[in-house]
N, CA, C and O atoms as CSV, one atom per row, in Angstrom:
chain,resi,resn,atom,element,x,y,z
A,1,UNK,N,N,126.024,80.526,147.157
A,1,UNK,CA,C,125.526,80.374,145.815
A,1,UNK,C,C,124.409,81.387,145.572
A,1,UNK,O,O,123.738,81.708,146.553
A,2,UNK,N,N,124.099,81.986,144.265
A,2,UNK,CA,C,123.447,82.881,144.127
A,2,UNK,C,C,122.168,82.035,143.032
A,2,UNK,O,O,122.052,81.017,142.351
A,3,UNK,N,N,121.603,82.918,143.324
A,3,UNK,CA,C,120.158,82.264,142.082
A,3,UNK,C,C,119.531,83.999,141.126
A,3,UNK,O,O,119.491,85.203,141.378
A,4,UNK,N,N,119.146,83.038,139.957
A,4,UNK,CA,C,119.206,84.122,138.740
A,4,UNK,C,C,118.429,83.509,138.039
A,4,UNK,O,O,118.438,82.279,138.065
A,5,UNK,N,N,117.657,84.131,137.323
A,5,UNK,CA,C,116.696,83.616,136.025
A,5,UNK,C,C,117.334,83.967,134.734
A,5,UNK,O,O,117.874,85.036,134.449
A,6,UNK,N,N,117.171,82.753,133.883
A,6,UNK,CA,C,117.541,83.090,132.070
A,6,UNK,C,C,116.307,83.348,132.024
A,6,UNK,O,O,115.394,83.050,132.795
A,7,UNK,N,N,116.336,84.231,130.554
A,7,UNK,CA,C,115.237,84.665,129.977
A,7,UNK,C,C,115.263,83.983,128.266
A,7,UNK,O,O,116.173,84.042,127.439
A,8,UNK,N,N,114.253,83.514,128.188
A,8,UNK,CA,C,114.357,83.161,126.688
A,8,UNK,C,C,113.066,83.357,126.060
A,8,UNK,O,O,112.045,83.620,126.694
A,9,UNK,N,N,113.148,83.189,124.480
A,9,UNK,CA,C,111.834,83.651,123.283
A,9,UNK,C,C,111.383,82.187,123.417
A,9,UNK,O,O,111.824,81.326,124.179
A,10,UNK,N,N,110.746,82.132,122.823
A,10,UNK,CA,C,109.929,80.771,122.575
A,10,UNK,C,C,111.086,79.692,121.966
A,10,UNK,O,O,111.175,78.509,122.294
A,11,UNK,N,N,111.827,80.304,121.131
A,11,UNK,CA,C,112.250,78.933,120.671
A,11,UNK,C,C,113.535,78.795,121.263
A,11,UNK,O,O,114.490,78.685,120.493
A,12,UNK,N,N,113.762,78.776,122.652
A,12,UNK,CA,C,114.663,78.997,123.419
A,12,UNK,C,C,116.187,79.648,123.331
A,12,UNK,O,O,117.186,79.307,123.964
A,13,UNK,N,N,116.039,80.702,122.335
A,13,UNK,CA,C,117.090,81.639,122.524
A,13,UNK,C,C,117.018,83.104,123.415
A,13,UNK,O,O,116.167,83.993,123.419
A,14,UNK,N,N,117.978,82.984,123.977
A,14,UNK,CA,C,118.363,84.031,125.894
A,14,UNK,C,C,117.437,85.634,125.121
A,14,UNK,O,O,117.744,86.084,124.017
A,15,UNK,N,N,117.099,85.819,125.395
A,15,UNK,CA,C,116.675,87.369,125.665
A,15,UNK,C,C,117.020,88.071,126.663
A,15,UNK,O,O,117.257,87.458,127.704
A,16,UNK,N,N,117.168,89.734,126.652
A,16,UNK,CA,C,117.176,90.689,127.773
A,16,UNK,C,C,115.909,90.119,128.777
A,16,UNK,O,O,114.797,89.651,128.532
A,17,UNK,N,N,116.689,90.417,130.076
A,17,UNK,CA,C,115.716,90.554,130.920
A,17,UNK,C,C,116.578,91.024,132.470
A,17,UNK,O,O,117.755,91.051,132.829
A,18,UNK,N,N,115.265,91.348,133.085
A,18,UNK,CA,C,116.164,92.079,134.499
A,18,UNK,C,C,117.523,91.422,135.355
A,18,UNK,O,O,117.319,90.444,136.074
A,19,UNK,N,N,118.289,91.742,135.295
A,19,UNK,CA,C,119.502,91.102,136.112
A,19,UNK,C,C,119.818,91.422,137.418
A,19,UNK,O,O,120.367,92.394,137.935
A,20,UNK,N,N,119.242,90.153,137.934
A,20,UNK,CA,C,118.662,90.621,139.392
A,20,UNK,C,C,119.351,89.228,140.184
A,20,UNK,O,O,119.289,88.308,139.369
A,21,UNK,N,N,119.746,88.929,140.993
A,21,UNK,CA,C,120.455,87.969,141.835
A,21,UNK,C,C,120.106,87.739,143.306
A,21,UNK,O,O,120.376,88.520,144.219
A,22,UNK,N,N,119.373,86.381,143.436
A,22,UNK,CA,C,119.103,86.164,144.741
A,22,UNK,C,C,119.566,85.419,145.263
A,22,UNK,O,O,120.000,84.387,144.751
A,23,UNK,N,N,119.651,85.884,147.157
A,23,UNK,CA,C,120.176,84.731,148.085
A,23,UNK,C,C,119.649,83.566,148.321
A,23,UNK,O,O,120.502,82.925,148.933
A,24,UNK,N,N,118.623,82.879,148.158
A,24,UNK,CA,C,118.195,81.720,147.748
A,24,UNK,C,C,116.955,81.468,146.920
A,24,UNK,O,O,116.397,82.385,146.316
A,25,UNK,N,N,116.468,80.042,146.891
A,25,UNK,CA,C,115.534,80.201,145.527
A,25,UNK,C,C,114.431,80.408,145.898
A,25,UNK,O,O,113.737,80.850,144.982
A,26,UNK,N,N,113.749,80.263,147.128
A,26,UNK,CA,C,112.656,81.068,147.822
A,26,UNK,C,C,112.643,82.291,147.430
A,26,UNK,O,O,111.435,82.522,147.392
A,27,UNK,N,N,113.073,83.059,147.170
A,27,UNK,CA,C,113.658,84.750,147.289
A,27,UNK,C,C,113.191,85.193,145.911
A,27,UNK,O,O,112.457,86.172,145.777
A,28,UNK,N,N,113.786,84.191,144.509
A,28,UNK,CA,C,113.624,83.853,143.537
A,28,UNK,C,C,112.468,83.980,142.658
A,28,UNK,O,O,112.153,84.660,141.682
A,29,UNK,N,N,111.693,82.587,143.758
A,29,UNK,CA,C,110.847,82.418,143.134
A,29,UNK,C,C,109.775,83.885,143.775
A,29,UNK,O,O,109.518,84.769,142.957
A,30,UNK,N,N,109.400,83.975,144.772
A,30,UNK,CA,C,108.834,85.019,145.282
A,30,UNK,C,C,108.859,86.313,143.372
A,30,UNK,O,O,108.118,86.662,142.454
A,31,UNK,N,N,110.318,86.489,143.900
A,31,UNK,CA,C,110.344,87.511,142.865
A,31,UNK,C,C,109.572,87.534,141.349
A,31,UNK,O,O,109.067,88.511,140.795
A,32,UNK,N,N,109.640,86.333,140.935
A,32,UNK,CA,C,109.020,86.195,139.676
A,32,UNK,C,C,108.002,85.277,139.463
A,32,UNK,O,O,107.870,84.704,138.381
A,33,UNK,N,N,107.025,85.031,140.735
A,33,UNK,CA,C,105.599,84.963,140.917
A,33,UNK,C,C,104.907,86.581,140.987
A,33,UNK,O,O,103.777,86.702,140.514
A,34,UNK,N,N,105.527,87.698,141.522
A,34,UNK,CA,C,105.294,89.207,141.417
A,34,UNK,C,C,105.248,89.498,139.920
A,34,UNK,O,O,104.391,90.245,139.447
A,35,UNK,N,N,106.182,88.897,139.182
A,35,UNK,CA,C,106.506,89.773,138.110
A,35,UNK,C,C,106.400,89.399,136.601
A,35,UNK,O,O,106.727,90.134,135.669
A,36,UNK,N,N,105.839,88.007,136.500
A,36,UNK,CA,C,106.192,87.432,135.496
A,36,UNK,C,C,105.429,87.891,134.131
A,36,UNK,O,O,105.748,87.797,132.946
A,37,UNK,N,N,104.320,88.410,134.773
A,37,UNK,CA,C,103.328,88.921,133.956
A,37,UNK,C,C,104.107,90.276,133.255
A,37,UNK,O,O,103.450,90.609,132.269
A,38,UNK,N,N,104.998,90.940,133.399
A,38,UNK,CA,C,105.662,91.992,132.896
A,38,UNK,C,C,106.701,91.218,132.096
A,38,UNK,O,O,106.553,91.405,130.889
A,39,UNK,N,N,107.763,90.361,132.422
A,39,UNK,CA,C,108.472,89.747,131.895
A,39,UNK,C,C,107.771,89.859,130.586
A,39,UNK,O,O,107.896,90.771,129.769
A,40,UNK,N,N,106.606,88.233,130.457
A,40,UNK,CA,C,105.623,88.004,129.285
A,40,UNK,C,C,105.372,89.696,128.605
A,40,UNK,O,O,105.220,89.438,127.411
A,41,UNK,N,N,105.291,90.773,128.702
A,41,UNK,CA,C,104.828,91.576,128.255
A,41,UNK,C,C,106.007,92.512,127.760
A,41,UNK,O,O,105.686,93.416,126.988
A,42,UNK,N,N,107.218,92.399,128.091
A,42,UNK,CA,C,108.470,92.417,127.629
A,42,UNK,C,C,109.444,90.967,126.419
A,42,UNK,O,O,110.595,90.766,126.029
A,43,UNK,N,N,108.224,90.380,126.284
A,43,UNK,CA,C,108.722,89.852,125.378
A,43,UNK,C,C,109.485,88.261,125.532
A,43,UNK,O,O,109.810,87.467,124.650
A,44,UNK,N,N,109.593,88.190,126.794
A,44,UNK,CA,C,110.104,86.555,127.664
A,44,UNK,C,C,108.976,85.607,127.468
A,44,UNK,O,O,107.814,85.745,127.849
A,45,UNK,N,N,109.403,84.821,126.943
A,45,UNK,CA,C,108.247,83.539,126.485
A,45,UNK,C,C,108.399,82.205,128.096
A,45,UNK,O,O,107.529,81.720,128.818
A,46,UNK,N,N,109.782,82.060,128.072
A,46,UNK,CA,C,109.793,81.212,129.130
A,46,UNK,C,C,111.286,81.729,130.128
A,46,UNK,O,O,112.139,82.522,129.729
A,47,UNK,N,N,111.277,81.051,131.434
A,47,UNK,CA,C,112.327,81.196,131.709
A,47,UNK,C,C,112.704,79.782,132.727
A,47,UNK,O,O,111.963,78.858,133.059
A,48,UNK,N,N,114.315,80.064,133.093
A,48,UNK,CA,C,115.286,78.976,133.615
A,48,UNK,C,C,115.586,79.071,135.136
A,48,UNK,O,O,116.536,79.851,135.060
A,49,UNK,N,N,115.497,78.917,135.975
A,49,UNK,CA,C,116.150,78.933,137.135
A,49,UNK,C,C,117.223,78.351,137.409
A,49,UNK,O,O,117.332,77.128,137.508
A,50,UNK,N,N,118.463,79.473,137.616
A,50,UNK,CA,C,119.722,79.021,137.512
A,50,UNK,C,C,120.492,79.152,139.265
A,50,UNK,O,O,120.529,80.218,139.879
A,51,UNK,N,N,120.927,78.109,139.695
A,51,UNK,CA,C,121.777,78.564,140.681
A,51,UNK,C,C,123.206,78.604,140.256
A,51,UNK,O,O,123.754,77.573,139.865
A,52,UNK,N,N,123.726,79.547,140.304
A,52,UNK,CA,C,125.255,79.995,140.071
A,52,UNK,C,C,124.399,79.558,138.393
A,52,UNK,O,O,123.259,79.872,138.051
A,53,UNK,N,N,125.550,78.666,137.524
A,53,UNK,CA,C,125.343,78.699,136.484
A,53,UNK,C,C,124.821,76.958,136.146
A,53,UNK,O,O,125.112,76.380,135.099
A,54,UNK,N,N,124.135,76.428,137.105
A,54,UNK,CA,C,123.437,74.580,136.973
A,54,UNK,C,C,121.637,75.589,137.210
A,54,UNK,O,O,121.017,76.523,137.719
A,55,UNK,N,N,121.648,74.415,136.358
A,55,UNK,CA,C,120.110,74.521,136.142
A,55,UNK,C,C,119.183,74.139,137.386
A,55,UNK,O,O,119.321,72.991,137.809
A,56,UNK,N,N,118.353,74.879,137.955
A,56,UNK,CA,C,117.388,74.516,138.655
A,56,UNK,C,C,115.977,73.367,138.298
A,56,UNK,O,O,115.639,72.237,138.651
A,57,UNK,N,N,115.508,74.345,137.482
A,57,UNK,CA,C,114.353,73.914,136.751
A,57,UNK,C,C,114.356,74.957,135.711
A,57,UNK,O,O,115.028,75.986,135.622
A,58,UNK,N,N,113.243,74.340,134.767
A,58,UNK,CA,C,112.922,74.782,133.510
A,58,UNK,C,C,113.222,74.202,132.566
A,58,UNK,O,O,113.636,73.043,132.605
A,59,UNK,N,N,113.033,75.102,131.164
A,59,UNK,CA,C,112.081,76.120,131.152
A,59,UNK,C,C,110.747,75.899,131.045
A,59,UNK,O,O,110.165,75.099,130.312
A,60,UNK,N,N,110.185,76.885,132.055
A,60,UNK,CA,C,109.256,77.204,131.796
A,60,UNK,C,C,108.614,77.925,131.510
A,60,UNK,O,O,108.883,79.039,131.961
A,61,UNK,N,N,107.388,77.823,130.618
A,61,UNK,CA,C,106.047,78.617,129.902
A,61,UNK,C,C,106.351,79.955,130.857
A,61,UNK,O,O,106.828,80.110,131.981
A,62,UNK,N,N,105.841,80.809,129.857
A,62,UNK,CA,C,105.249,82.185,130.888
A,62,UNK,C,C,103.956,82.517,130.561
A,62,UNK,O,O,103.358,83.520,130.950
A,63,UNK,N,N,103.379,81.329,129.564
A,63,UNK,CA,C,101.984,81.368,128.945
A,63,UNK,C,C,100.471,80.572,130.179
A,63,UNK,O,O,100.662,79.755,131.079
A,64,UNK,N,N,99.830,80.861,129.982
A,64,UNK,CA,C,99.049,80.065,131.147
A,64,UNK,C,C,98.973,77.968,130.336
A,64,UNK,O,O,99.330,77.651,129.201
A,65,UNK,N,N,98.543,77.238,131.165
A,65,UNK,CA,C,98.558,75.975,130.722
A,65,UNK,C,C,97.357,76.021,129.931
A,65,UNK,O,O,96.578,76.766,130.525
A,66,UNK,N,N,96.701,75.469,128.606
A,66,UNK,CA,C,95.827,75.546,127.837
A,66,UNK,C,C,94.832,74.359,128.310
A,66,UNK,O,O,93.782,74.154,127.701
């Protein structure tokens, strides 16, 4: 099984974002604790953690908690 992030705007419709595929969700998450701050600056409000195509978790904020 592979793991992948959706990307979505705030009002949860998919946006571009890097299409990148990992061997597990450790790997994952790693990746977009590095990066998320670019995501947000590309325009990704929140995102999904998907294995294959079932939901992990999410979505979540890419905003800090207020």
């Amino acid at each position: 099984m592979e793991y992948r992030w959706r990307y979505q705007d705030a009002q949860g419709r998919d946006v571009a974002g890097p299409d990148v595929m990992f061997a597990d969700q450790t790997e994952a998450e790693e990746w977009f604790s590095a990066g998320w701050r670019d995501l947000l600056d590309a325009g990704v409000e929140q995102v999904t953690l998907l294995r294959s195509e079932t939901e992990v978790y999410g979505p979540m904020s890419l905003h800090p908690a207020q």
